[in-house]
N, C-alpha and C positions, 0 to 999 in steps of 0.2 A: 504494500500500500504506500506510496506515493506519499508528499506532501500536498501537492495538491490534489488529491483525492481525498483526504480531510482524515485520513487514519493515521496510525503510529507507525513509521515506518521501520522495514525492520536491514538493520544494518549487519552488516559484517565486517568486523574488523580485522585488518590485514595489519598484524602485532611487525614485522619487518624483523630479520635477522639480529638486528644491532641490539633492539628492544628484548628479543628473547631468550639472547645468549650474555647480552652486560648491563641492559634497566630495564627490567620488567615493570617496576612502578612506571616507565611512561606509557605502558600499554593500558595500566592499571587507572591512571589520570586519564586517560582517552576515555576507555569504558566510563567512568563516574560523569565525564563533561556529556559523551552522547546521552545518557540515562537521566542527567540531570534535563536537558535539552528535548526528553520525551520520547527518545529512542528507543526501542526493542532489540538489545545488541547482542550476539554471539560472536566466537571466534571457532573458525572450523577448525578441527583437529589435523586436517591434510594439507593446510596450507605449507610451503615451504617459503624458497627465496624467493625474490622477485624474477628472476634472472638476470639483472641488469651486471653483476661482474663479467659471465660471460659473454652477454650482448657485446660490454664495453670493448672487450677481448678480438672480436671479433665470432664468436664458436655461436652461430646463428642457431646449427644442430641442438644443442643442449639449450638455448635458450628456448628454442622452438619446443619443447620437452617438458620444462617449468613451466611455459605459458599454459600448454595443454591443463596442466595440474589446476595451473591457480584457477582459471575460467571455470573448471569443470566443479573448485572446491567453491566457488562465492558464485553458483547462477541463480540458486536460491532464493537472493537477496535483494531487496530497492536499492540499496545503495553499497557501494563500498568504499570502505575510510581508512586513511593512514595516517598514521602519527608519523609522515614524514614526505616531503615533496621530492626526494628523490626515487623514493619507492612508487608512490602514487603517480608521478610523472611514467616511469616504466612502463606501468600498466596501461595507462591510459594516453600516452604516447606513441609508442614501441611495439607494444603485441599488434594490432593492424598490422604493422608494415614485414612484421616476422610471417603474416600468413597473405601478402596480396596474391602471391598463387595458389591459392586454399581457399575456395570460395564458402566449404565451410565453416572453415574454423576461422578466417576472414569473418563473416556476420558475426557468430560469437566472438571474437573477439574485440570489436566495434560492440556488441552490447555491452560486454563488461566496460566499455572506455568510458561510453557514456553513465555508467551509473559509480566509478569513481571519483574520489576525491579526496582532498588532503583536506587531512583534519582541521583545520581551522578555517578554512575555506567553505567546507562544507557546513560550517557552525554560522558562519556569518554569510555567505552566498546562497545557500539552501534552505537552511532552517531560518534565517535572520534571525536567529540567536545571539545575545548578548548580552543576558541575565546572568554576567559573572559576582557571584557572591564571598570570593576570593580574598586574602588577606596577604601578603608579602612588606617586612617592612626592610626596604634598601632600595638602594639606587643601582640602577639593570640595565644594561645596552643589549641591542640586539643586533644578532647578525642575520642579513639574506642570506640563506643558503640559496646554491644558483639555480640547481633543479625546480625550485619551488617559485624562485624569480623569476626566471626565464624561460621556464618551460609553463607553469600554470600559471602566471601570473598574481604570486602570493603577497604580497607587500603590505598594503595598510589595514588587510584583515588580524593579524597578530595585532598590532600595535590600537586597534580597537577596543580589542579583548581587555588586552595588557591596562587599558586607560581606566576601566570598571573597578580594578584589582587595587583594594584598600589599602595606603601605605607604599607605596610604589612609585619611584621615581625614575621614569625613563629619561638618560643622557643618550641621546642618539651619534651613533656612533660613526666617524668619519669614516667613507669608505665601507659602507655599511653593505655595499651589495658586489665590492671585492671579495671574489674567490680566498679560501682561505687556504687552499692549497691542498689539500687531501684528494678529492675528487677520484674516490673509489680506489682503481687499481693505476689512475695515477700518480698518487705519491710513491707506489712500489714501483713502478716504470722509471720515473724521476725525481728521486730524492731530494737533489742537491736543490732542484727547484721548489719543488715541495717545499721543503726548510725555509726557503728566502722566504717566498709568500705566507706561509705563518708567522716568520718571526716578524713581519711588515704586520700584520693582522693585530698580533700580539702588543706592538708597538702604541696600534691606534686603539686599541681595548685599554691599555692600562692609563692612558692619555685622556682617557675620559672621568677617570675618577669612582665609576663604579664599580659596585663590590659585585655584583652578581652578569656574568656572561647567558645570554637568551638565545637557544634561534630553534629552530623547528626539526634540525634533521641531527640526529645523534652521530652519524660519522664527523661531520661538520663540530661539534660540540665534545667530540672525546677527542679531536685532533688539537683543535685549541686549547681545552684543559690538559693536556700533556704537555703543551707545550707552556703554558703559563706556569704549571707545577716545575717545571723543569727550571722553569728562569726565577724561581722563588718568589712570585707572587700569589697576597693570596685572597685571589677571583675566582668565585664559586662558578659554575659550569653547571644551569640547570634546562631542560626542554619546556619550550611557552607551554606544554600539556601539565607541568607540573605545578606550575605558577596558576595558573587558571583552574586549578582544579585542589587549588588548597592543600597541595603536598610539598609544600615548599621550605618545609621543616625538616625533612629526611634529609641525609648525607649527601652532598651533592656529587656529579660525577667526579668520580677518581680519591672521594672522599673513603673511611672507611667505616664500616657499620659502627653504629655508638656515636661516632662525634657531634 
């Protein structure tokens, strides 16, 4: 059932790799913000990766493989949500073009494009959702990740969000929609580059004065908090699902249980 069909719609969330192997609580903020929002959410037990490493690789074969998977694990479903614009961009970019000579798995997977979305986009573009009842008290910059920039078009839907959120001082950060250098199995292709552009990234995060680093996609946000940990500063590393969803009291990334 549709939003505009006037029922509860019922989601599925695609938890992403990063989410289910190093922060399960942002999978766990996701679910609480769709539910809170009037969502009907599950997560299906067969979903895997996105395939987007090997897409990036080039190995179309094995990506074509995962697609099959995900489409077949979320048809179920009105909608599908990620707590992350590089995974949601895949799905909803990428699979089409993995099956243009597959006219059937071509329309499937053009249905599944159309009913994804990245989490907060879907909150605030779909639902018009913005009943954050959320408490955070510091000052938080946020970074674009670039899949969610420039492939969905994600920008002032976070910092919407973010505005409702009691206690919360957003310093906006230079360079806010610079690459930060990770870019999946780029940083393993190109380190030395890699390096330079976080430590640039790094540079304009600690320049801002705020205590708390924000952005949407967890590779984005555990490359930065590694790199800030490393240069001894100390700027907590948390995803806009956990800020928004009133879990912003747990350990932050790369933090360790109890602090």
């Amino acid at each position: 059932m549709t939003i505009d069909q006037g029922g509860v719609p019922s989601v599925g969330l695609f938890v992403t790799c990063l989410a289910d192997l190093f922060r399960p609580q942002v999978a766990f903020a996701a679910v609480r913000l769709l539910e809170q929002a009037g969502c009907e959410v599950s997560v299906p037990e067969a979903q895997t990766c996105c395939g987007q490493p090997a897409f990036n690789s080039g190995d179309n074969a094995d990506s074509r493989a995962i697609a099959r998977q995900t489409i077949e694990a979320f048809e179920a479903f009105d909608y599908v949500v990620a707590p992350s614009g590089s995974c949601a961009a895949m799905i909803k970019q990428h699979y089409p073009e993995l099956f243009e000579t597959d006219p059937e798995w071509f329309q499937r997977a053009q249905d599944l494009s159309r009913r994804t979305f990245e989490l907060v986009s879907f909150l605030i573009d779909i639902l018009k959702y913005e009943n954050i009842s959320a408490r955070y008290d510091g000052k938080i910059t946020y970074h674009d990740s670039c899949s969610g920039l420039r492939e969905l078009s994600v920008k002032q839907q976070p910092r919407a969000l973010l505005s409702k959120v009691e206690g919360l001082e957003l310093k906006e950060l230079p360079g806010s929609e610079t690459c930060c250098g990770f870019g999946g199995t780029f940083c393993v292709k190109y380190p030395e580059i890699s390096n330079k552009m976080v430590e640039e990234k790094t540079a304009d995060i600690v320049a801002t004065g705020a205590d708390t680093l924000v952005a949407g996609d967890l590779g984005c946000l555990m490359n930065m908090a590694g790199k800030l940990k490393r240069q001894g500063h100390d700027i907590k590393a948390r995803h806009v699902a956990e800020i928004l969803a009133g879990m912003g009291e747990q350990p932050a990334i790369g933090e360790p249980e109890g602090r």
